[in-house]
Backbone as numpy.savetxt, mean C-alpha at the origin, in Angstrom:
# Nx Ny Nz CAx CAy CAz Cx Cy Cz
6.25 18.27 17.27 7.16 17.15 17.07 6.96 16.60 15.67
8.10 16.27 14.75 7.97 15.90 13.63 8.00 14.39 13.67
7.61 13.87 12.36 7.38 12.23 12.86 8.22 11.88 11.53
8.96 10.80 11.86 9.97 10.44 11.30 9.68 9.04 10.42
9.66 9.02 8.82 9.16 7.67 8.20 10.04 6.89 7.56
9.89 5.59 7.22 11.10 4.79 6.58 10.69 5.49 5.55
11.75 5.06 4.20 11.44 5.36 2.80 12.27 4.54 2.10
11.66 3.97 0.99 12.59 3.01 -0.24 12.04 1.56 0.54
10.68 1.61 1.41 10.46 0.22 1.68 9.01 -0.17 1.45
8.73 -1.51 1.00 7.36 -2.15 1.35 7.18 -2.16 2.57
6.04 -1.97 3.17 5.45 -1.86 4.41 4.16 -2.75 4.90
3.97 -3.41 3.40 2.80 -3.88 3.58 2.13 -4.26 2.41
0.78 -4.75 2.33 -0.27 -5.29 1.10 -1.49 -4.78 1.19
-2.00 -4.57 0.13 -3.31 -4.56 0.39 -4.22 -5.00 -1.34
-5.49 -5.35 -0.88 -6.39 -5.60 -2.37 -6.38 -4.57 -3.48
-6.72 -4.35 -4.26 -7.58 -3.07 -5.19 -9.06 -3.93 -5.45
-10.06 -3.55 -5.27 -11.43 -4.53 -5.04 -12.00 -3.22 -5.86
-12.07 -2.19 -5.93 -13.11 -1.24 -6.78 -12.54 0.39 -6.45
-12.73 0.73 -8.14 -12.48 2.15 -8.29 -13.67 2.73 -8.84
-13.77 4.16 -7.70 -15.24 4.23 -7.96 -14.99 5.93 -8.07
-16.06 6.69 -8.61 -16.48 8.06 -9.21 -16.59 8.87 -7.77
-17.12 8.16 -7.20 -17.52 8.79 -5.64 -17.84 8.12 -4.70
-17.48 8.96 -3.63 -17.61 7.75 -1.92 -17.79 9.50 -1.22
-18.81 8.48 -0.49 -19.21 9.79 0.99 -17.88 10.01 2.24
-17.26 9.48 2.08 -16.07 9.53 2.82 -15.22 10.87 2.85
-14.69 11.34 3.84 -14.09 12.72 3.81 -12.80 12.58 3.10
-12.28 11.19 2.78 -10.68 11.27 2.43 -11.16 11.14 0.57
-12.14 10.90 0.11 -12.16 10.99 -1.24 -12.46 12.02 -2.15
-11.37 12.34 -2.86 -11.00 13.77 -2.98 -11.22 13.89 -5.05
-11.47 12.87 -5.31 -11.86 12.32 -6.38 -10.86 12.94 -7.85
-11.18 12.66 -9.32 -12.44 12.20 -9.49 -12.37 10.68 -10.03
-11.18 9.73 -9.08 -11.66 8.85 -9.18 -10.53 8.07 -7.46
-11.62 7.00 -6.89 -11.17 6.39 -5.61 -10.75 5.23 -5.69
-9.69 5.18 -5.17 -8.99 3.68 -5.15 -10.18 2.73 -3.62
-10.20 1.66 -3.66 -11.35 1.18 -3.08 -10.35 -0.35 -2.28
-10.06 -0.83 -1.19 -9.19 -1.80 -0.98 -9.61 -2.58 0.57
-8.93 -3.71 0.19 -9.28 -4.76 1.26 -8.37 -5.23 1.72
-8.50 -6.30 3.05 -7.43 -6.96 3.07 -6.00 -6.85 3.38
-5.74 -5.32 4.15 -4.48 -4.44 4.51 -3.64 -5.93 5.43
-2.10 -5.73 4.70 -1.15 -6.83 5.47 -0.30 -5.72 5.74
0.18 -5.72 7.25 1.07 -5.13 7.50 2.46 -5.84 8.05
3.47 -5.89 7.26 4.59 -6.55 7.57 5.39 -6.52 8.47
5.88 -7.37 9.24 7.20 -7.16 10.37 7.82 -6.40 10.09
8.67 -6.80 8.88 9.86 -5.99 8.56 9.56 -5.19 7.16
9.78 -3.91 6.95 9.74 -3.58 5.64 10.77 -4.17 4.68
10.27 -4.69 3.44 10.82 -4.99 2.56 11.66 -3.55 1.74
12.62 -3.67 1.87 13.59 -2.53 1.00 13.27 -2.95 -1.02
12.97 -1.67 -0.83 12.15 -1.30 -2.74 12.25 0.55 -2.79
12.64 0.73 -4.08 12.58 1.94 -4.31 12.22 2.33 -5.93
12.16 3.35 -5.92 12.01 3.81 -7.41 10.75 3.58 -8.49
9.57 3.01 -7.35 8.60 2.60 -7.78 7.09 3.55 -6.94
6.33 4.34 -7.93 4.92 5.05 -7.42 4.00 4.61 -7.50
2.60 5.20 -7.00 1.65 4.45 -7.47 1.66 3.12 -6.87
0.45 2.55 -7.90 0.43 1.05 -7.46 1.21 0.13 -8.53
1.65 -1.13 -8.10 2.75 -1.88 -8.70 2.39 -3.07 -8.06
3.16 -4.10 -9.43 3.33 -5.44 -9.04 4.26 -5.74 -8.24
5.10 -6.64 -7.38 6.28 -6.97 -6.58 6.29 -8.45 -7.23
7.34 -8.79 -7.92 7.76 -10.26 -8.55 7.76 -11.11 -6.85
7.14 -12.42 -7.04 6.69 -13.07 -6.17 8.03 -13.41 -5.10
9.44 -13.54 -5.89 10.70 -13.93 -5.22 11.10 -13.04 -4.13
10.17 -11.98 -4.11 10.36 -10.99 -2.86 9.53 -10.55 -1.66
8.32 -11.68 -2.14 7.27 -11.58 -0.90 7.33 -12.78 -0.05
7.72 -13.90 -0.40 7.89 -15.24 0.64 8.24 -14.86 1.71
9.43 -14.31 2.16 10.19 -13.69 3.28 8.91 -12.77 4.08
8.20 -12.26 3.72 7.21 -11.00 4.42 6.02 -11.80 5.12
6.82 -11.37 6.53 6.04 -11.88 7.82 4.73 -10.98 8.40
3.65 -11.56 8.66 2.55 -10.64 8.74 2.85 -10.15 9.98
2.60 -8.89 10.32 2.56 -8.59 11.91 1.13 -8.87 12.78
């Protein structure tokens, strides 16, 4: 069964707290780890596109984003 994902939306928040060289963790694939805290997961996805990576969101579009 294939699993089916939104796309072109915020889904959520999270920190950047430390990027590090190495972690004992099986998902760090290196040679460098994004490190994060604080995961918000939103009611509704916020519709956004055209943006990779990590990014700022101008503040006029997070008021509306209800925590689940």
């Amino acid at each position: 069964m294939s699993k089916s994902y939104v796309l072109g939306v915020i889904v959520g928040r999270v920190d950047l707290v430390k990027v590090v060289k190495f972690h004992p963790s099986p998902w760090f694939c290196g040679p460098y780890g994004w490190m994060f805290e604080n995961p918000v997961e939103f009611k509704d996805p916020i519709p956004w596109t055209g943006t990779l990576g990590l990014f700022d969101v101008p503040d006029h579009i997070l008021p509306g984003a209800e925590q689940r």
